[in-house]
PyMOL Python script that loads the backbone (N, CA, C, O; Angstrom):
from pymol import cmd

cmd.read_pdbstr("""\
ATOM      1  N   UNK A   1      -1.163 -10.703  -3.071  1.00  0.00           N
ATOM      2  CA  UNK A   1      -1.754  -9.643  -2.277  1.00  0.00           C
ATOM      3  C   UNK A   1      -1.428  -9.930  -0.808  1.00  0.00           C
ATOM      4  O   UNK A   1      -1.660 -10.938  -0.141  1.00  0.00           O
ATOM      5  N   UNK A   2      -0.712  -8.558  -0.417  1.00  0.00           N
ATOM      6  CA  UNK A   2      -0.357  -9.245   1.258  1.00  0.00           C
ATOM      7  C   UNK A   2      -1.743  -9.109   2.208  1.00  0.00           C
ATOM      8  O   UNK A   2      -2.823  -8.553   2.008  1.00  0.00           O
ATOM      9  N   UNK A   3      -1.217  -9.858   3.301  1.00  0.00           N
ATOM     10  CA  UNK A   3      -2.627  -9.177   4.652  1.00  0.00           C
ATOM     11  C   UNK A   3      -1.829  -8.003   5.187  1.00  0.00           C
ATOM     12  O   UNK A   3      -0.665  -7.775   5.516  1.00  0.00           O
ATOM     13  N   UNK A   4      -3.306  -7.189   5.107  1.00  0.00           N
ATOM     14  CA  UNK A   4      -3.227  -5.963   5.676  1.00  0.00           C
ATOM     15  C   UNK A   4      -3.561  -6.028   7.201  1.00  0.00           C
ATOM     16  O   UNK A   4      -3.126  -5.388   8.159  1.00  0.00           O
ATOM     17  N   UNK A   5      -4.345  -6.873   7.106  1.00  0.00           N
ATOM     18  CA  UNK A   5      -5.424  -6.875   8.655  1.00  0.00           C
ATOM     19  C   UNK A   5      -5.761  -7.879   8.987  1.00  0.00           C
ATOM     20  O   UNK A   5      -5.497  -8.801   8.215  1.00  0.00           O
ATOM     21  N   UNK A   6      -6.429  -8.181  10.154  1.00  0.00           N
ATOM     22  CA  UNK A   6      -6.924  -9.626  10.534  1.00  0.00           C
ATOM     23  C   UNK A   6      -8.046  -9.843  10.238  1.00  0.00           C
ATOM     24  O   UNK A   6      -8.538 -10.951  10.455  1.00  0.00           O
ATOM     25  N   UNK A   7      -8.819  -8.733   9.602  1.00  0.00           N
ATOM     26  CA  UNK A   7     -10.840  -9.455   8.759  1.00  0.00           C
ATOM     27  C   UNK A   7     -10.449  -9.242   7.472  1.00  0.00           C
ATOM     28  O   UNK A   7     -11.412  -9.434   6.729  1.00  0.00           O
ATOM     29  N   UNK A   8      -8.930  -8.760   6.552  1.00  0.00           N
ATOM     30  CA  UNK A   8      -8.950  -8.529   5.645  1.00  0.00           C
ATOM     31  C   UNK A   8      -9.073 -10.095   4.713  1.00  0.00           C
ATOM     32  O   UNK A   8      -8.660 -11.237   4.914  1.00  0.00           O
ATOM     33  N   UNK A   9      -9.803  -9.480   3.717  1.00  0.00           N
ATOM     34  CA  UNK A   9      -9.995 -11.583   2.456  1.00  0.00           C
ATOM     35  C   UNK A   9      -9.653 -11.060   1.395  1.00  0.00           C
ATOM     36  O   UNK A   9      -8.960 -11.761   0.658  1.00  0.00           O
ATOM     37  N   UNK A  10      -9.993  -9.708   0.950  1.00  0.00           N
ATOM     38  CA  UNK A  10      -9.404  -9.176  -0.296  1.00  0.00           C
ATOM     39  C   UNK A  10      -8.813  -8.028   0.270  1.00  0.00           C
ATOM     40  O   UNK A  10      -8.884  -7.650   1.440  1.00  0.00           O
ATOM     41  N   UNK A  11      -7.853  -7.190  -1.268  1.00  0.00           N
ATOM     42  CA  UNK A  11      -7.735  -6.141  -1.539  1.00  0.00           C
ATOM     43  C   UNK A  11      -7.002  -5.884  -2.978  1.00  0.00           C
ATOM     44  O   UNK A  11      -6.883  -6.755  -3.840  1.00  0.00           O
ATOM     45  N   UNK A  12      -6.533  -4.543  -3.091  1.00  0.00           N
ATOM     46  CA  UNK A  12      -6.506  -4.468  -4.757  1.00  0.00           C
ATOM     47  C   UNK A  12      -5.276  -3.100  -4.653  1.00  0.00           C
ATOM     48  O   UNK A  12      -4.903  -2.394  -3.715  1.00  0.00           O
ATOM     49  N   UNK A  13      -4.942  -3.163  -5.977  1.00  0.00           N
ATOM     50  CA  UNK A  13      -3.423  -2.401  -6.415  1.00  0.00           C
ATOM     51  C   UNK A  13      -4.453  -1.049  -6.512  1.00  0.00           C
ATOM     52  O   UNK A  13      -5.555  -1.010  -7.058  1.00  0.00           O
ATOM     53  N   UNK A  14      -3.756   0.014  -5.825  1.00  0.00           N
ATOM     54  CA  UNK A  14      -4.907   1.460  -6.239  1.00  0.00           C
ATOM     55  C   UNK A  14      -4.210   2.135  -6.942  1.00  0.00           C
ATOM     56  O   UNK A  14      -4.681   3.075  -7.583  1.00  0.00           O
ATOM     57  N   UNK A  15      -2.274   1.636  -6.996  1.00  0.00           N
ATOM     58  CA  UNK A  15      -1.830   2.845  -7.621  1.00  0.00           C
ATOM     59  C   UNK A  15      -0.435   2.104  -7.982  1.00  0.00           C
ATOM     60  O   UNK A  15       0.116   1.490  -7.068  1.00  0.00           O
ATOM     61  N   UNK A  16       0.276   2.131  -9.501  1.00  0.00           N
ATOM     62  CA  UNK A  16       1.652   1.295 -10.073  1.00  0.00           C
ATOM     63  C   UNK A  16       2.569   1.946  -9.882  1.00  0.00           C
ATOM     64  O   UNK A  16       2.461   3.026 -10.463  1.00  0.00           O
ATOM     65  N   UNK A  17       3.683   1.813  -9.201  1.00  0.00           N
ATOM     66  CA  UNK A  17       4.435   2.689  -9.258  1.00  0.00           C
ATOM     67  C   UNK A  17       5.985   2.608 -10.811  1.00  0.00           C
ATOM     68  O   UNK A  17       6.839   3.371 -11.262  1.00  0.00           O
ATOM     69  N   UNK A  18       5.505   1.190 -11.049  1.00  0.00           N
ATOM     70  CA  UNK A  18       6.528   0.915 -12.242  1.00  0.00           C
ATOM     71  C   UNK A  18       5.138   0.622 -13.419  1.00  0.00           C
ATOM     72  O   UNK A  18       3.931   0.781 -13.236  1.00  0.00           O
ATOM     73  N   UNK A  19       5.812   0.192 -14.516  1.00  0.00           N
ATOM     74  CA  UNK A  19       5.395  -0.502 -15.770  1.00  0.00           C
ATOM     75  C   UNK A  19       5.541  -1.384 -15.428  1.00  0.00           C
ATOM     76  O   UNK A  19       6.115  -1.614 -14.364  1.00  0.00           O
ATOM     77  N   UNK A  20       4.970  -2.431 -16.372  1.00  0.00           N
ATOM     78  CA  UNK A  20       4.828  -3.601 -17.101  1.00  0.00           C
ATOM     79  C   UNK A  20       6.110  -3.594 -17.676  1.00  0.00           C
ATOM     80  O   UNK A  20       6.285  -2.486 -18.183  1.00  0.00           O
ATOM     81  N   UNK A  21       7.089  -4.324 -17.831  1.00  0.00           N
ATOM     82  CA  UNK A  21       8.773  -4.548 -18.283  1.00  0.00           C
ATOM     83  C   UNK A  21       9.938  -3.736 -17.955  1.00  0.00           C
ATOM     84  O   UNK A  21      11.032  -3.761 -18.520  1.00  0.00           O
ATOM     85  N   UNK A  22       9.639  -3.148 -17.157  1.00  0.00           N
ATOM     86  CA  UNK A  22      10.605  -1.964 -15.904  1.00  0.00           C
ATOM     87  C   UNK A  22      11.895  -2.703 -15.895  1.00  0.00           C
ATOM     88  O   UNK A  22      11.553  -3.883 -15.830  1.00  0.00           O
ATOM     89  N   UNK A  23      12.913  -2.659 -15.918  1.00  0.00           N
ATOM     90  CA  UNK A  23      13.853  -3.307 -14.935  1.00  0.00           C
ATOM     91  C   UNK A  23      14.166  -2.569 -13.665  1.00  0.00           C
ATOM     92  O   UNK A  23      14.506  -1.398 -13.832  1.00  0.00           O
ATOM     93  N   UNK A  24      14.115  -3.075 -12.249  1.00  0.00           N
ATOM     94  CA  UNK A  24      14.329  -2.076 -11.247  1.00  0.00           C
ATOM     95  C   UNK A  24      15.153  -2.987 -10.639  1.00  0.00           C
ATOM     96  O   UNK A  24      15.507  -4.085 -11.069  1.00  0.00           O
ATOM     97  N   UNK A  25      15.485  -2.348  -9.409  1.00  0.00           N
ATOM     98  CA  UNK A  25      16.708  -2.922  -8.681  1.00  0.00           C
ATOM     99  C   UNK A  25      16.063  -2.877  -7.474  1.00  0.00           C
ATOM    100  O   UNK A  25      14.975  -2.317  -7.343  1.00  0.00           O
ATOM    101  N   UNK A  26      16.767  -3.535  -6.396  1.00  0.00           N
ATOM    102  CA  UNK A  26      16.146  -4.097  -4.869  1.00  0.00           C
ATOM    103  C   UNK A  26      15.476  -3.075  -4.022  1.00  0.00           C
ATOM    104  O   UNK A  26      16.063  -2.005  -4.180  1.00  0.00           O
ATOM    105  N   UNK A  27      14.425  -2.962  -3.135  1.00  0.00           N
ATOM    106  CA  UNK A  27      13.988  -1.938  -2.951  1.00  0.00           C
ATOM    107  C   UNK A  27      13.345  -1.197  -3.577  1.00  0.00           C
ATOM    108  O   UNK A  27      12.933  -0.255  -2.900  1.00  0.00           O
ATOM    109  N   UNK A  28      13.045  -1.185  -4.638  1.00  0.00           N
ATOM    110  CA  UNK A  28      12.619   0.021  -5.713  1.00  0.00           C
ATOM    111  C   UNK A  28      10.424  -0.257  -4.956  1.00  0.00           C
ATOM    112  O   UNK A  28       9.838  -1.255  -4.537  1.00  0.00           O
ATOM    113  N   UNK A  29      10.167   0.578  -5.073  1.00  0.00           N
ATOM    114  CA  UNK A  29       8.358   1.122  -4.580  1.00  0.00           C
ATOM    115  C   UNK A  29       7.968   0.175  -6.079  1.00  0.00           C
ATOM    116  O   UNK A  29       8.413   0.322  -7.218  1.00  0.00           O
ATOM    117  N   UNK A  30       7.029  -0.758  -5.574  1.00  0.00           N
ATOM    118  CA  UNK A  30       6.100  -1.006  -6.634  1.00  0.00           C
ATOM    119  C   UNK A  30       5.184  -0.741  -7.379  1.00  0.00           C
ATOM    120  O   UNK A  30       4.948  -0.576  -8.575  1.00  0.00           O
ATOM    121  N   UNK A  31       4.403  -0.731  -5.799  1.00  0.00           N
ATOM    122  CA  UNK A  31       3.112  -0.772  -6.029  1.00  0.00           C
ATOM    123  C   UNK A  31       2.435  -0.301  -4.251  1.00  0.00           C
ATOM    124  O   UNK A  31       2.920  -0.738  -3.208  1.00  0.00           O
ATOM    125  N   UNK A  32       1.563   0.406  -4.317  1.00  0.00           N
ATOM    126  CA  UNK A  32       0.293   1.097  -3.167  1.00  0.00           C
ATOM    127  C   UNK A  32      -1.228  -0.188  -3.574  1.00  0.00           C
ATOM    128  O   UNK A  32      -2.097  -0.201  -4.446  1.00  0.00           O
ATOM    129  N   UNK A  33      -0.986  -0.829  -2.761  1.00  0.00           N
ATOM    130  CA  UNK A  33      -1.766  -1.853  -2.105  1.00  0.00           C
ATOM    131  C   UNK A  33      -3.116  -1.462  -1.185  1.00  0.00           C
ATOM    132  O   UNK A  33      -2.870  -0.503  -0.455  1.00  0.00           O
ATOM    133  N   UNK A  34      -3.867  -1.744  -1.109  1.00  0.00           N
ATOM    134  CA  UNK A  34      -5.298  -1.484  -0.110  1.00  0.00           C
ATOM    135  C   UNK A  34      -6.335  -2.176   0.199  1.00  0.00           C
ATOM    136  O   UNK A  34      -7.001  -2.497  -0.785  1.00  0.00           O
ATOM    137  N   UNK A  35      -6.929  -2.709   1.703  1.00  0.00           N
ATOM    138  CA  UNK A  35      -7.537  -3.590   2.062  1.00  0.00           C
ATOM    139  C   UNK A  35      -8.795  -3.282   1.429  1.00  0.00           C
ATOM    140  O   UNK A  35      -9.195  -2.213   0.969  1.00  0.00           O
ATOM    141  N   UNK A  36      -9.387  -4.501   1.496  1.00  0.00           N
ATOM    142  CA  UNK A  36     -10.515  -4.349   1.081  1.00  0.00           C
ATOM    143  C   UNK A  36     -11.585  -3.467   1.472  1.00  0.00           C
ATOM    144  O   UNK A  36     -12.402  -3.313   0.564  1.00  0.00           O
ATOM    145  N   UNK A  37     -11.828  -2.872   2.475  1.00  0.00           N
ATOM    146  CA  UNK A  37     -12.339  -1.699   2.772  1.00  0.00           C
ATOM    147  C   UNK A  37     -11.616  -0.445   2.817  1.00  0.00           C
ATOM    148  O   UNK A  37     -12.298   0.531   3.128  1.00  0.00           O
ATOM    149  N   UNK A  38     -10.116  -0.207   2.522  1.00  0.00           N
ATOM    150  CA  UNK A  38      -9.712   0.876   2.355  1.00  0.00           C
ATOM    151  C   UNK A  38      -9.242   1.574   3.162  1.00  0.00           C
ATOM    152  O   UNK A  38      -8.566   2.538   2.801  1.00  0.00           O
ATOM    153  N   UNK A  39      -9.451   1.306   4.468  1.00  0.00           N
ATOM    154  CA  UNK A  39      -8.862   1.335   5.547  1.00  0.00           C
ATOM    155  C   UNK A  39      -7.095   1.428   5.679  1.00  0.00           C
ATOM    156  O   UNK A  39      -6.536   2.442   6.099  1.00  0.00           O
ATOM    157  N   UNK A  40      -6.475   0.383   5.311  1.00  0.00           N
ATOM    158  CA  UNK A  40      -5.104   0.373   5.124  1.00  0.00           C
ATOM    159  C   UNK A  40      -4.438  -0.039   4.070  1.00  0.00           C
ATOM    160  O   UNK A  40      -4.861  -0.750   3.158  1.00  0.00           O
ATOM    161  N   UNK A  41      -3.399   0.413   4.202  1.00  0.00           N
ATOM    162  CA  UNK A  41      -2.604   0.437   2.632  1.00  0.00           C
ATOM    163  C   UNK A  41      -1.205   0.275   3.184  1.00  0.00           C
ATOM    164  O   UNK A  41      -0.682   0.343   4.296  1.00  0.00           O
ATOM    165  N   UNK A  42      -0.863   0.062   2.091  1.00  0.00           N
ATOM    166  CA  UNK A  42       0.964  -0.189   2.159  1.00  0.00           C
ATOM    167  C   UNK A  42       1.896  -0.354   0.687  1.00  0.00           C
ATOM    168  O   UNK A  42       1.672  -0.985  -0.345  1.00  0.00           O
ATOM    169  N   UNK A  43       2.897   0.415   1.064  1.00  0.00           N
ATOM    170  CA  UNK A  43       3.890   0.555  -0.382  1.00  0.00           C
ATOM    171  C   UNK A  43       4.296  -0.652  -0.521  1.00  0.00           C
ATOM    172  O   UNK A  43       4.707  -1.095   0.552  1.00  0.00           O
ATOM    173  N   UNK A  44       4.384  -1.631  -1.662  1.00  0.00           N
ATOM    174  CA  UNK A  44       5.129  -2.745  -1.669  1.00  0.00           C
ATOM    175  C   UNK A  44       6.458  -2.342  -2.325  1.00  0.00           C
ATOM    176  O   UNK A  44       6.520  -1.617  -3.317  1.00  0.00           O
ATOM    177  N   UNK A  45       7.636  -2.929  -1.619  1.00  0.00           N
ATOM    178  CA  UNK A  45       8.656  -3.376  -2.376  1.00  0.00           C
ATOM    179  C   UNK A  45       9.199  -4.282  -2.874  1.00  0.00           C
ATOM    180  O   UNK A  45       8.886  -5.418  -2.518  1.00  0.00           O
ATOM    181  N   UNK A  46      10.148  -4.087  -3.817  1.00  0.00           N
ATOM    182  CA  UNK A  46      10.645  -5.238  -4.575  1.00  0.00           C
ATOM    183  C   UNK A  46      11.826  -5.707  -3.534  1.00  0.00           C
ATOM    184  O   UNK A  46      12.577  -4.951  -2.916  1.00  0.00           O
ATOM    185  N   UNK A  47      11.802  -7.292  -3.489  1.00  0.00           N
ATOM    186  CA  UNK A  47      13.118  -7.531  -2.481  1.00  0.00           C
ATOM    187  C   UNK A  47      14.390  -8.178  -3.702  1.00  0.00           C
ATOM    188  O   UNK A  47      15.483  -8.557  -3.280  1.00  0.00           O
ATOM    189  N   UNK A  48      14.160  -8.209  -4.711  1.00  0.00           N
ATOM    190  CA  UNK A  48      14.921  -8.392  -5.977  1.00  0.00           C
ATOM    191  C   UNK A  48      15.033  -7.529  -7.175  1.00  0.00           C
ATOM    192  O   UNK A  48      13.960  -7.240  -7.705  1.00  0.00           O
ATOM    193  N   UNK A  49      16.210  -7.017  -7.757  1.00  0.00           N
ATOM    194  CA  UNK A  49      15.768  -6.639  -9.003  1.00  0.00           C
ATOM    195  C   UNK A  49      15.351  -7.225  -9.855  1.00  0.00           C
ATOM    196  O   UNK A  49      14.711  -8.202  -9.465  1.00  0.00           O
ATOM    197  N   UNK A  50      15.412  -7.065 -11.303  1.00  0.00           N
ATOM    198  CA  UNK A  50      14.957  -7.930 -12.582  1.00  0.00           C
ATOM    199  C   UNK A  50      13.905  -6.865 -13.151  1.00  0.00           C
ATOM    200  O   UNK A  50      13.700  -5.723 -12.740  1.00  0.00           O
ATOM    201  N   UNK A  51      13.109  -7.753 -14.529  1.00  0.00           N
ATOM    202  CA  UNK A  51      12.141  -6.669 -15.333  1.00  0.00           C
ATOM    203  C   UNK A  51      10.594  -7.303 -14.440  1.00  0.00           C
ATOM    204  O   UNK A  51      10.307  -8.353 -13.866  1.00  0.00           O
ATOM    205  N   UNK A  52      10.125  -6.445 -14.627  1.00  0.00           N
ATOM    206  CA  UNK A  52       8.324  -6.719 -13.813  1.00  0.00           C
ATOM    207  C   UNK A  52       7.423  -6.629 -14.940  1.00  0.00           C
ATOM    208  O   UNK A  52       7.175  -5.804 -15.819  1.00  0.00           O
ATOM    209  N   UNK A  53       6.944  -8.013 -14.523  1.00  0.00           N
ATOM    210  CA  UNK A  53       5.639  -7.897 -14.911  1.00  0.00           C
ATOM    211  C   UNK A  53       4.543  -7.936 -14.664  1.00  0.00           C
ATOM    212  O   UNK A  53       4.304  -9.136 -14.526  1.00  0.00           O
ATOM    213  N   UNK A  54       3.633  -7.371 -14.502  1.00  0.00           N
ATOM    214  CA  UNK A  54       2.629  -6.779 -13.825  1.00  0.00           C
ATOM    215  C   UNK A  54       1.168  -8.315 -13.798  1.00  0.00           C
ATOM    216  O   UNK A  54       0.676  -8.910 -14.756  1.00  0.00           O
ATOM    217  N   UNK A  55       1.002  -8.415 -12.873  1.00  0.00           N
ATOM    218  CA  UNK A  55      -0.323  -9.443 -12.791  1.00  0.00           C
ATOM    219  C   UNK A  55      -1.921  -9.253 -12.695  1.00  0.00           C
ATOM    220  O   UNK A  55      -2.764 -10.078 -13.047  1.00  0.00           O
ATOM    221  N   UNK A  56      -2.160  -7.894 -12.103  1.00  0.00           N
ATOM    222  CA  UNK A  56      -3.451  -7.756 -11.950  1.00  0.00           C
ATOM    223  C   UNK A  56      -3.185  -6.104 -12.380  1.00  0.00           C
ATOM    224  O   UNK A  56      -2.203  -5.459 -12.747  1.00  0.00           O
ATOM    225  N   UNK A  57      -4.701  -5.791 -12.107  1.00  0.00           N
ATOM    226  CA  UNK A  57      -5.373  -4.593 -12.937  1.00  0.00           C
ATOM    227  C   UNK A  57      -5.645  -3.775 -11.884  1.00  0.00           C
ATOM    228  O   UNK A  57      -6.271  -4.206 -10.916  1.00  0.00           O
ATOM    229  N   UNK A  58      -5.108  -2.211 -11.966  1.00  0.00           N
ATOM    230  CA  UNK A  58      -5.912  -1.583 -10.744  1.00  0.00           C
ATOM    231  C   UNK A  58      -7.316  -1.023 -10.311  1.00  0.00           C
ATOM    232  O   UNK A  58      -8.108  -0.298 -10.914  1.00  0.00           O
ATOM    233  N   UNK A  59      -7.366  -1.648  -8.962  1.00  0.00           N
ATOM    234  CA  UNK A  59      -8.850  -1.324  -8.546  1.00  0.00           C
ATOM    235  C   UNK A  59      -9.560  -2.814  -8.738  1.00  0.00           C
ATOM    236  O   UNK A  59     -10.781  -2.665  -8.712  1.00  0.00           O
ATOM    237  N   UNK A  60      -9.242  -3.986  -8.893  1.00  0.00           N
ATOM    238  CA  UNK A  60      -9.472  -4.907  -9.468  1.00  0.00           C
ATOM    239  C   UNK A  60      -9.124  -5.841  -7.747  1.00  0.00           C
ATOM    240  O   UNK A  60      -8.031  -6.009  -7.206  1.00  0.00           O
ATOM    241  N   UNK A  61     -10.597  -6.316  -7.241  1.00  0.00           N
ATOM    242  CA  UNK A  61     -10.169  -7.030  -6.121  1.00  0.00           C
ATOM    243  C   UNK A  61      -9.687  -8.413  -6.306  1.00  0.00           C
ATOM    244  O   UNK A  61      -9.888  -9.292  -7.144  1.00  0.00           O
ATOM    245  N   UNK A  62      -8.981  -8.300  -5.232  1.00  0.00           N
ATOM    246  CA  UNK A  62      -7.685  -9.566  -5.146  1.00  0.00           C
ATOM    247  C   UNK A  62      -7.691 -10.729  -4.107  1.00  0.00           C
ATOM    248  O   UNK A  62      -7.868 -10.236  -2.993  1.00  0.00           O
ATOM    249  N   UNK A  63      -7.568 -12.047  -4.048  1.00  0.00           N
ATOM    250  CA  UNK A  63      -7.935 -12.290  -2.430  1.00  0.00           C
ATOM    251  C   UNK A  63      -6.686 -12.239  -2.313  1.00  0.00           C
ATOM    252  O   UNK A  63      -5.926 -11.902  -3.221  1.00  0.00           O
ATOM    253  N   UNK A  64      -6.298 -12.623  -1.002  1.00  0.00           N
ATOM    254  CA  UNK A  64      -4.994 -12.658  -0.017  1.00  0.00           C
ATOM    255  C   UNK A  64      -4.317 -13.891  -0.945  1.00  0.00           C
ATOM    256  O   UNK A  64      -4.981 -14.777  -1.484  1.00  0.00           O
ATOM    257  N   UNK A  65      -2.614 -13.737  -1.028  1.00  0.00           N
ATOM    258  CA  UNK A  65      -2.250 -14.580  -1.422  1.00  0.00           C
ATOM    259  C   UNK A  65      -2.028 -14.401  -2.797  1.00  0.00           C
ATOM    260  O   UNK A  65      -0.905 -14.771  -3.138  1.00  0.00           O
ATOM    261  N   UNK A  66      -2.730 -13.954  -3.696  1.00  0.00           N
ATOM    262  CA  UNK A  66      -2.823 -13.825  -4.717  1.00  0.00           C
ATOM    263  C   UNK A  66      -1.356 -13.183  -5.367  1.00  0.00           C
ATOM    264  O   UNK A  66      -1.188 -12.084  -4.838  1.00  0.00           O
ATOM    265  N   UNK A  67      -0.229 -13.495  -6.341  1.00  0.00           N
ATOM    266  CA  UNK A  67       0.304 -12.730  -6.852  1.00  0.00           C
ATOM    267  C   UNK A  67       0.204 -11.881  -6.905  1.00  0.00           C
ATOM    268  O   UNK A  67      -1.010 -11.789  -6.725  1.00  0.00           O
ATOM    269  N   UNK A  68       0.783 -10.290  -7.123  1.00  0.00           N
ATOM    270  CA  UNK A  68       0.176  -8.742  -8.298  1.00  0.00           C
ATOM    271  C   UNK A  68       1.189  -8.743  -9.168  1.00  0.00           C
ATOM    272  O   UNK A  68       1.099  -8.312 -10.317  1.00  0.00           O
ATOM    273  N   UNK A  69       2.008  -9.135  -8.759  1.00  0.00           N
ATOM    274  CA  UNK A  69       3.269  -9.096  -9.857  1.00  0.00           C
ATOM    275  C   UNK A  69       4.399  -9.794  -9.842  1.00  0.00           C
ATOM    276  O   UNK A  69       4.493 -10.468  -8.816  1.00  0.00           O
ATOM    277  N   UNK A  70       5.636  -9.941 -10.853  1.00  0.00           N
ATOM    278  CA  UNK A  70       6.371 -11.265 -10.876  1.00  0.00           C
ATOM    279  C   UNK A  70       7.720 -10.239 -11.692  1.00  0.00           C
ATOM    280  O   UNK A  70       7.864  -9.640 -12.758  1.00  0.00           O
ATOM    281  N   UNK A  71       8.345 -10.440 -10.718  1.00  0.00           N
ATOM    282  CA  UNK A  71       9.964 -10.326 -10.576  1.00  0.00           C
ATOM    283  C   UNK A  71      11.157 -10.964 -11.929  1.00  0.00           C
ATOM    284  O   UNK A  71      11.680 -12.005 -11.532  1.00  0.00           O
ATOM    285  N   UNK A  72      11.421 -10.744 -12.701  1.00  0.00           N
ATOM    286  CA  UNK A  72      12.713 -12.014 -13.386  1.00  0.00           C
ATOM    287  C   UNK A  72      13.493 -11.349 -13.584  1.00  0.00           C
ATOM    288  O   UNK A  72      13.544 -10.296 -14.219  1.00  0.00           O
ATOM    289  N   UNK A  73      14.520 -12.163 -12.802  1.00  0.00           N
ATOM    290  CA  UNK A  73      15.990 -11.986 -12.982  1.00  0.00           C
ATOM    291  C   UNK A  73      16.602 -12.127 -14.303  1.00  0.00           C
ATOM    292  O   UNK A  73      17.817 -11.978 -14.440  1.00  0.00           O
TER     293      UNK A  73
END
""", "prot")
cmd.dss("prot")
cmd.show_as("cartoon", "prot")
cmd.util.cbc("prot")
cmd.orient("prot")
């Protein structure tokens, strides 16, 4: 989970933009990310292709740091 903000400690996936075993390619939209109050958000991208697999659940708070999902080449 990235930082959104400087009081942000959590936040959570609000919206997938792939599956669970996708193969996508570099760049491809992941995932819509959101601080823990909701305030800000951000599209994640993939900086690798490979198949995804998905780590957390949406709406499901996250702290900072935390994986959401995992890339393999």
């Amino acid at each position: 989970m990235p930082n959104l903000g400087m009081t942000m400690l959590e936040g959570k996936v609000g919206e997938w933009y792939v599956k669970d075993g996708d193969v996508i390619k570099p760049g491809t939209d992941i995932a819509e990310v959101y601080s823990d109050s909701g305030k800000l958000q951000k599209t994640m991208q993939s900086s690798t292709g490979g198949r995804v697999r998905l780590l957390v659940e949406l709406d499901a708070l996250i702290e900072l740091g935390t994986p959401i999902a995992v890339i393999e080449e």
